[in-house]
C-alpha positions as CSV (number, residue, x, y, z in Angstrom):
1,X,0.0,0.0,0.0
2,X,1.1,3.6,-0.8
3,X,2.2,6.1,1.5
4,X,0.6,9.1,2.5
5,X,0.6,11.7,4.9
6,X,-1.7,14.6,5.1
7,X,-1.3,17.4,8.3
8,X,-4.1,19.8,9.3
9,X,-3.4,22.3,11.9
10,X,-5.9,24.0,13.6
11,X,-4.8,26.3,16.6
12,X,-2.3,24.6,18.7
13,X,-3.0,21.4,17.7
14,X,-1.2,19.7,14.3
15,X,-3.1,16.4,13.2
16,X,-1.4,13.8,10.9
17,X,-3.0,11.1,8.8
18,X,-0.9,8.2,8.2
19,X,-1.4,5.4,6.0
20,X,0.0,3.2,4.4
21,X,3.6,1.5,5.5
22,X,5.9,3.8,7.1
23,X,9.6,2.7,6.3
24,X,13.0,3.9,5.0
25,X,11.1,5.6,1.8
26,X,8.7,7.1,3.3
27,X,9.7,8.4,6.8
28,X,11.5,11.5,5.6
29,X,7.8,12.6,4.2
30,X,6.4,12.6,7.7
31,X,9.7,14.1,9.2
32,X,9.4,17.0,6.7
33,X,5.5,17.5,8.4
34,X,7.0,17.2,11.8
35,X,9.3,20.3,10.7
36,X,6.8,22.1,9.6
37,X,4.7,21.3,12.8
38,X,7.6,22.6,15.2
39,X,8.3,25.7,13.0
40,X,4.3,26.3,13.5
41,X,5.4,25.9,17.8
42,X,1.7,23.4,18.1
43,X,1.6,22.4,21.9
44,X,-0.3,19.2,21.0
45,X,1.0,16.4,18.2
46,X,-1.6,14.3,16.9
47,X,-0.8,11.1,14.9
48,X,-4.1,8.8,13.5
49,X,-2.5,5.8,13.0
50,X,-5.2,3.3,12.3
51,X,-4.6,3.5,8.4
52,X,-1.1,2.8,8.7
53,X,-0.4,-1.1,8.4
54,X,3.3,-1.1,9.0
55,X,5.7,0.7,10.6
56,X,9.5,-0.4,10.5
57,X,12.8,1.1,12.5
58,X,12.4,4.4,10.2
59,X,9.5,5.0,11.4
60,X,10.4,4.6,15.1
61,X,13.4,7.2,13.9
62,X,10.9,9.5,12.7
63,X,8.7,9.4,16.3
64,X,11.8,10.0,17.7
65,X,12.4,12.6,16.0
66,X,9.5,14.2,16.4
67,X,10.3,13.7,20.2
68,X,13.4,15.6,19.7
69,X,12.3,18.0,17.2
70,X,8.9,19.2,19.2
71,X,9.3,21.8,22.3
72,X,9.8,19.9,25.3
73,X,6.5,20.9,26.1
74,X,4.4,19.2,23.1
75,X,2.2,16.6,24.0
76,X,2.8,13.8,21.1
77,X,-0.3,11.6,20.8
78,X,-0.6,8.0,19.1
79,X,-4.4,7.4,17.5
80,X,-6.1,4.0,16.9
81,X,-2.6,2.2,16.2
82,X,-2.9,-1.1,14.8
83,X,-1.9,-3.6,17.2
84,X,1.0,-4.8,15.1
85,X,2.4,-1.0,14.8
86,X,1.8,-1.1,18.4
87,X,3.6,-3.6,19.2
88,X,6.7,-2.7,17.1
89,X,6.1,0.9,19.3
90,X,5.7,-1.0,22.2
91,X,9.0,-3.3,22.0
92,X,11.6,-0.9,21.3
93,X,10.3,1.0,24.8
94,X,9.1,4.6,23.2
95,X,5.6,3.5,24.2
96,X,6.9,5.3,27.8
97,X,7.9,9.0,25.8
98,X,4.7,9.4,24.0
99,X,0.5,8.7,25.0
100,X,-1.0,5.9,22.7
101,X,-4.9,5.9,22.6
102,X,-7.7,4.0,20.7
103,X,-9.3,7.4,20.0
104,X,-8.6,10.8,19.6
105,X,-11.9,10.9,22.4
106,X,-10.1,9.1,25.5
């Protein structure tokens, strides 16, 4: 499935749509909406996951980056992940830096 990526920012708050697999060739497209996020200074981070089906150790890089990219402050939120996505998330410990939910309502 192809990648894509589409932000909305509204106030404080930027909102990402992924889907599709995020990997090697397509984690610099959500990194370049993560700049463009932090250049904007959002307080809030949202990520809807559940249209992405896979997400491999570039796309872990790119959360982390957006960790490292977004002011200190920035809440970074995880939407409706898939369970494998999760799990991936999950294993390699950054479930702990960032707040997973099933919705955007929790």
């Amino acid at each position: 499935m192809a990648f894509k990526a589409k932000m909305r920012i509204e106030g404080s708050t930027a909102t990402v749509r992924l889907e599709g697999e995020l990997d090697g060739r397509s984690a610099p497209e959500l990194n370049e909406l993560v700049v463009r996020a932090a250049d904007q200074r959002v307080e809030r981070l949202v990520l809807l996951l559940e249209d992405l089906s896979y997400m491999s150790s570039a796309g872990i890089r790119s959360l982390v980056f957006a960790h490292q990219k977004m002011p200190e402050e920035t809440e970074i939120l995880l939407v409706g992940t898939r369970p494998d996505v999760a799990e991936t998330i999950r294993l390699t410990g950054f479930d702990r830096s960032i707040v997973m939910r099933e919705t955007l309502e929790a």
